[in-house]
MARBAKE-87373 format. One record per residue: z, x, y of N, C-alpha, C, O in turn; residue in three letters. Coordinates in steps of 0.02 Angstrom, whole numbers, plus 50000, padded with zeros to 5 digits. Atoms other than C-alpha are relative to their C-alpha. Layout:
! residues N
ZXYZXYZXYZXYALA ...
//
This chain:
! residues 228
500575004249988542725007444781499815000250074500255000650118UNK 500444997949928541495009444940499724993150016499454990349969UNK 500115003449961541114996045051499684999250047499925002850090UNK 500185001949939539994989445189500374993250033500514988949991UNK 499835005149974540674976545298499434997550078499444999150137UNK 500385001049939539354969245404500254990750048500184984950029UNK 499765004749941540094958045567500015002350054500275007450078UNK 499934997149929539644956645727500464999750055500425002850108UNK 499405000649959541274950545800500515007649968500725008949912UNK 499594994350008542234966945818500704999149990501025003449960UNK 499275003550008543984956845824500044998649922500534999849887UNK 499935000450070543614952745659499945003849960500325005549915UNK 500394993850051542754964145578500675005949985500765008649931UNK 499584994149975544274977245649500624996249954501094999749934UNK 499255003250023545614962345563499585001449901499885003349851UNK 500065000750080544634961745389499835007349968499875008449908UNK 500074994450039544174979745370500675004249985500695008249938UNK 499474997750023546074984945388500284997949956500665001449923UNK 499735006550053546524970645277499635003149930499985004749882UNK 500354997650066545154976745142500025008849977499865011649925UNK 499564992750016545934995945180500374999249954500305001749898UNK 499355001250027547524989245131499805000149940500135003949904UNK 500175002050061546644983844979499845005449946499845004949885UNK 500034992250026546345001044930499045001249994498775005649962UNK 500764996049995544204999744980500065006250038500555008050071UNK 500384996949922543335012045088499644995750021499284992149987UNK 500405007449963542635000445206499535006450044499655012350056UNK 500654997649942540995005245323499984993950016500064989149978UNK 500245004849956540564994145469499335001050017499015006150031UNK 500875000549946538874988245537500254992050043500564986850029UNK 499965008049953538854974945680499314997250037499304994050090UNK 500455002650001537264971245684499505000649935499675002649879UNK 500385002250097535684967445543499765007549977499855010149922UNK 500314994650017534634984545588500555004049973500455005049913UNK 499444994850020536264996345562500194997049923500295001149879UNK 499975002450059536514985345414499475001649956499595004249902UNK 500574997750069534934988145315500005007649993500075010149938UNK 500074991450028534795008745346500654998849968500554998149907UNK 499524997950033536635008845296499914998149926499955002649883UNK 499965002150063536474998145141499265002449963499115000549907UNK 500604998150022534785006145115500045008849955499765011049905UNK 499894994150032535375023645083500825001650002501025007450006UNK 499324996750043537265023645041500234996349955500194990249964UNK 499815002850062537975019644874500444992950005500474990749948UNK 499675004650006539045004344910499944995649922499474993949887UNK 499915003150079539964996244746499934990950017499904987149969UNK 500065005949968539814978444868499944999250089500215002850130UNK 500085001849944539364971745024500204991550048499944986150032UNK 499915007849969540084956245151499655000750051499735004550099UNK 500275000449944538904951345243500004993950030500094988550002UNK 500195007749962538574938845388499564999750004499175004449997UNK 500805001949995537144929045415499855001150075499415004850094UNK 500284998949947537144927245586500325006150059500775006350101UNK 499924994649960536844944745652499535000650055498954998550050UNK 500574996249955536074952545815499515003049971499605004849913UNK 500484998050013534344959245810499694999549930499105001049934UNK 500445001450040533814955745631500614995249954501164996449931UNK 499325004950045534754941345540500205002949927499895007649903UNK 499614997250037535874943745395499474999249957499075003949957UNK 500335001050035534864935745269499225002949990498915000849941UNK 500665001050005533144941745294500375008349992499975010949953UNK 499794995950035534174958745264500225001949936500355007549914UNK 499814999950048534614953745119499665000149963499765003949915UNK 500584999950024533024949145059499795007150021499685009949967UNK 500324992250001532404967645118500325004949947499995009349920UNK 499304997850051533934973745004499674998949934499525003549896UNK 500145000950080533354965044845499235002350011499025005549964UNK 500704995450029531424970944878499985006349999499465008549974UNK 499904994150012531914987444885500495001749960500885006249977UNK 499734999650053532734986644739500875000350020501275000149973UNK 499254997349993534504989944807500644991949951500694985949964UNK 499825005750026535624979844688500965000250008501414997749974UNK 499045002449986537534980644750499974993850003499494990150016UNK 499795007749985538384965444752500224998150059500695001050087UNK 500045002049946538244956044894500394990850010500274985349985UNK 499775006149987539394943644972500094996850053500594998450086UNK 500105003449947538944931645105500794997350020501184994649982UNK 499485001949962540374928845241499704994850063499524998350110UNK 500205000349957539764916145359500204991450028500314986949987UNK 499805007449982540184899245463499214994849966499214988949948UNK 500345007750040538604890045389499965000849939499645004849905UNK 500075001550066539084882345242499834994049978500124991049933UNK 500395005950034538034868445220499625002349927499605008349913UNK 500064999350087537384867845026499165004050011498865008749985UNK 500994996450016535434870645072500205008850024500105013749989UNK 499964993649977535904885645170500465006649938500275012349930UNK 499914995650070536974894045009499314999349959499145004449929UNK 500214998150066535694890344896499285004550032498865007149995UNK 500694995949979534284899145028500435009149984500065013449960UNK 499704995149988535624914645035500075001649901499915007149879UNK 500074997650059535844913844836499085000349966498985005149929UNK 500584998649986534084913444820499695007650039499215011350025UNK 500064991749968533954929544916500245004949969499985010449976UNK 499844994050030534964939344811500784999950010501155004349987UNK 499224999949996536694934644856500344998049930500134993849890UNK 499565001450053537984934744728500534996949973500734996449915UNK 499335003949965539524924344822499964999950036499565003750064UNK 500195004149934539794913944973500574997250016500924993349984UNK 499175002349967541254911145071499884998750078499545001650120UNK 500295003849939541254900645210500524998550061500904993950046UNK 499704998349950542194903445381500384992750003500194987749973UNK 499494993450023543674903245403500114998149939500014992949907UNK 499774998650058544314909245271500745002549976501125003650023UNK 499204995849993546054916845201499865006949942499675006849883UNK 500194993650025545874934245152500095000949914499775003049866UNK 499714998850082546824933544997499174998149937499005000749884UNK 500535002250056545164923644922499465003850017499095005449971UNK 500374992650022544104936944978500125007049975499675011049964UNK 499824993650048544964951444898499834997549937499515001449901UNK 499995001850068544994940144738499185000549984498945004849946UNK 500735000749984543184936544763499465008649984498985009549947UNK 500174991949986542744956944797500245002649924499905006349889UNK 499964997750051543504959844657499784998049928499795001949881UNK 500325003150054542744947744529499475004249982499255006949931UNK 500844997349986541234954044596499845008449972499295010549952UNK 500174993950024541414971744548500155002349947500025007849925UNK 499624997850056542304971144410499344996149915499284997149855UNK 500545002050039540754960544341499575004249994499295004649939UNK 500644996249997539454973144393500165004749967499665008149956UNK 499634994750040540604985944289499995000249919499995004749877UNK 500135003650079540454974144130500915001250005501145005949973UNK 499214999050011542614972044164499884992450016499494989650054UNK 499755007549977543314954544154500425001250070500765006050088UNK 499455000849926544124947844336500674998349971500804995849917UNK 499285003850033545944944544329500415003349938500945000749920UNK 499674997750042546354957244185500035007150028499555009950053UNK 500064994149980546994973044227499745005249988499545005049930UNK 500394996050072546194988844174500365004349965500845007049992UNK 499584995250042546844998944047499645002749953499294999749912UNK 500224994050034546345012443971500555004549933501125005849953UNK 499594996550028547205021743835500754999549976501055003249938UNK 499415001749969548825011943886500125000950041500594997650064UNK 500084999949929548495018244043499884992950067499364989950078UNK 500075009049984548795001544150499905002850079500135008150100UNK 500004998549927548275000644342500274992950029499964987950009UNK 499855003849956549164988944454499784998950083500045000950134UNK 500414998249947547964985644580500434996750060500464999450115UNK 499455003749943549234973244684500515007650030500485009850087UNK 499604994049981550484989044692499575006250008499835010150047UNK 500374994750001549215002344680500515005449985500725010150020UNK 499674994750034550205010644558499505000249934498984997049931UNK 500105000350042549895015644390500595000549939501105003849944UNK 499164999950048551115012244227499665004449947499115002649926UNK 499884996950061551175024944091500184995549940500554990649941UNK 499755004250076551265019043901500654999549978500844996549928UNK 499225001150022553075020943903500324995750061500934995350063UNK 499855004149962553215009644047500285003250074500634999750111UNK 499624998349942553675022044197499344997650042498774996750021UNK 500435002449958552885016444354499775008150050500135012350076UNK 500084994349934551865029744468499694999750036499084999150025UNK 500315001049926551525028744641499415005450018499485011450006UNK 500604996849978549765034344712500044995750084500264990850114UNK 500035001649946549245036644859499124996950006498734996249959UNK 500395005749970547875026644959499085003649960498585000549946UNK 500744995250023546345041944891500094999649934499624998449898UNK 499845000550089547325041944709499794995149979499434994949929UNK 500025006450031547275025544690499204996149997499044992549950UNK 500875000450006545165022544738499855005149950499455003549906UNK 500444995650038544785037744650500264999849920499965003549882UNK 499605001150084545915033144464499644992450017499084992449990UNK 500625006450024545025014544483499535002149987499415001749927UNK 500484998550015543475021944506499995003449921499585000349886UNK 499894995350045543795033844356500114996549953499804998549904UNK 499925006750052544335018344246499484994750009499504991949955UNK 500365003650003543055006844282499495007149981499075007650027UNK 500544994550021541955022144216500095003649963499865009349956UNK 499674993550064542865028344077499805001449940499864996849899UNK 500404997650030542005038243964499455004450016499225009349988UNK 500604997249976540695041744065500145007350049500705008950069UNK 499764992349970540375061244159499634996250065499104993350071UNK 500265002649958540455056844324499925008350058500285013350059UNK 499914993049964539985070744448500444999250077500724993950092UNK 499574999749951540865076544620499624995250045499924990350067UNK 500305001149974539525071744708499944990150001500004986750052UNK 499765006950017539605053144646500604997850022500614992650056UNK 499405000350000541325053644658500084997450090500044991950118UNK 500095002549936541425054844834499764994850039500044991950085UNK 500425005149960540005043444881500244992150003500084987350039UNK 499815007050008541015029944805500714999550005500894994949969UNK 499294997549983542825034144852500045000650069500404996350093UNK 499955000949946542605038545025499714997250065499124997150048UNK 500285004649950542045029745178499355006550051499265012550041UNK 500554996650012540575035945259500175007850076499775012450085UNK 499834996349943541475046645427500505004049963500595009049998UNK 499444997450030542875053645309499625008049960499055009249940UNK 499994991350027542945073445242499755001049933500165002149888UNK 500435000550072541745073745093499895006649959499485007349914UNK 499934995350050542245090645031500204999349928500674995949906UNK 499625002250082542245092844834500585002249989500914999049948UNK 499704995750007543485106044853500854995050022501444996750013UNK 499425006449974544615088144931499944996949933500464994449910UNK 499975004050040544125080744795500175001249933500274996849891UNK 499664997250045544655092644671500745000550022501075000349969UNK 499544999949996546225093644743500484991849981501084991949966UNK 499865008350038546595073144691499954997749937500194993349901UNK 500035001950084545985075344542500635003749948500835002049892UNK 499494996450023547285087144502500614997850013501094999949979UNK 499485003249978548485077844580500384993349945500954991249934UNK 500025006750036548085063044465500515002649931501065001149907UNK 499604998650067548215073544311500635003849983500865005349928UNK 499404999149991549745079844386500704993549984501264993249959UNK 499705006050017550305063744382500094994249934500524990149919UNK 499995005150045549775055144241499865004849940499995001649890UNK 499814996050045549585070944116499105003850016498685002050057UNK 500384994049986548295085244106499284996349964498764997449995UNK 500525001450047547015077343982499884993250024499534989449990UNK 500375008649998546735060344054499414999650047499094994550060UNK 500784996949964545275068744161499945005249962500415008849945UNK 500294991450029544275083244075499305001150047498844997350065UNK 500464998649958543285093144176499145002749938499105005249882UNK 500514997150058541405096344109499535003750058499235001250105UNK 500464996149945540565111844195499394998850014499014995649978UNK 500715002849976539095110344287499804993250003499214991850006UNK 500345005450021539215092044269500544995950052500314991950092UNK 499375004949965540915083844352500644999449954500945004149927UNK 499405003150031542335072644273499834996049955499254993949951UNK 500235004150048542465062644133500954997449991501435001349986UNK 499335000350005544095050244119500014998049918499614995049882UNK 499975003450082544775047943946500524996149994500554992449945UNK 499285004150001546465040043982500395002649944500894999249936UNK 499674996650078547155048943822500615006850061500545012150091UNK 499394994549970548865056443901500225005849925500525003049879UNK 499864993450037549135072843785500595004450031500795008849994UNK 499474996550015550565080143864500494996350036500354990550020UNK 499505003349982552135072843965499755002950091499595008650108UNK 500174997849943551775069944172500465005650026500935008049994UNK 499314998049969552765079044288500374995450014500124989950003UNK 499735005549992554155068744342499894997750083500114992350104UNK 
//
């Protein structure tokens, strides 16, 4: 999952985007409103935290430019005013959640993740599973139907969510990327074939099928035994 994080305090911004690393996003920064609208204007983000009160064009009246140009990620206001009129001007705009300074991280991961797991059509709070294919997003592992546990790494583990919150569907490389990696990071497919192989190294040969000319498609259906 791909990320904007828009804050103009760099102390922070620098504490919650490693914090929402950890979490297994790709995070992108903007620290001010203009860098905030081109970014959220032309890159795929699966959610956005934004503040209201940014340099040169405030948060909110970005937000409102966001929903008239159709852009419909989910958007979640981070900001010290939380008086009631001021949420309901910000949900009114197009916001989707509202969390109000300070805060403790833990309830914005939970939060981030409600949020996307709604826009997915996935209940919050249940894990996903596929096939018997289970993801442990706390461990950023994944358990096999016979209960072995397997460790992914920090690209495995965004790019097998992504792949489960989309399962069934042919997703291409090109997609793949846009929503897996952050926006300064090595956006070769030829990287991104190499993870995918990794996966079904890991979790068996058939739980990705490749469809030419087109991308990936996950089925979660393990057909032969991983490696160990």
């Amino acid at each position: 999952m791909r990320l904007l994080l828009v804050e103009d305090d760099p102390d922070l911004s620098q504490d919650i985007a490693r914090r929402l690393t950890q979490a297994g996003y790709a995070v992108d920064c903007a620290y001010d409103g203009v860098s905030a609208y081109d970014l959220g204007s032309v890159e795929p983000y699966d959610a956005v935290v934004l503040d209201l009160g940014l340099p040169r064009r405030p948060g909110l009246e970005v937000l409102k430019a966001w929903r008239a140009d159709g852009r419909r990620m989910a958007v979640l206001i981070l900001t010290a005013r939380d008086a009631w009129h001021e949420k309901v001007d910000g949900f009114k705009a197009g916001a989707d959640d509202y969390l109000g300074k300070p805060f403790h991280i833990e309830e914005l991961l939970a939060r981030l993740d409600a949020l996307i797991r709604r826009a997915h059509g996935s209940a919050g709070g249940v894990p996903l599973n596929t096939g018997g294919l289970r993801l442990d997003e706390a461990r950023q592992r994944a358990e096999l139907p016979d209960g072995r546990a397997v460790e992914l790494t920090g690209t495995e583990f965004r790019l097998l969510r992504y792949f489960m919150l989309h399962s069934g569907r042919v997703l291409s490389k090109d997609r793949l990327t846009e929503h897996v990696y952050a926006f300064d990071a090595d956006k070769d497919s030829n990287v991104l074939e190499v993870y995918v192989n990794r996966l079904r190294h890991k979790l068996g040969r058939g739980v990705i099928e490749t469809r030419r000319g087109q991308g990936y498609v996950f089925t979660g259906v393990i057909d032969d035994r991983p490696s160990a």
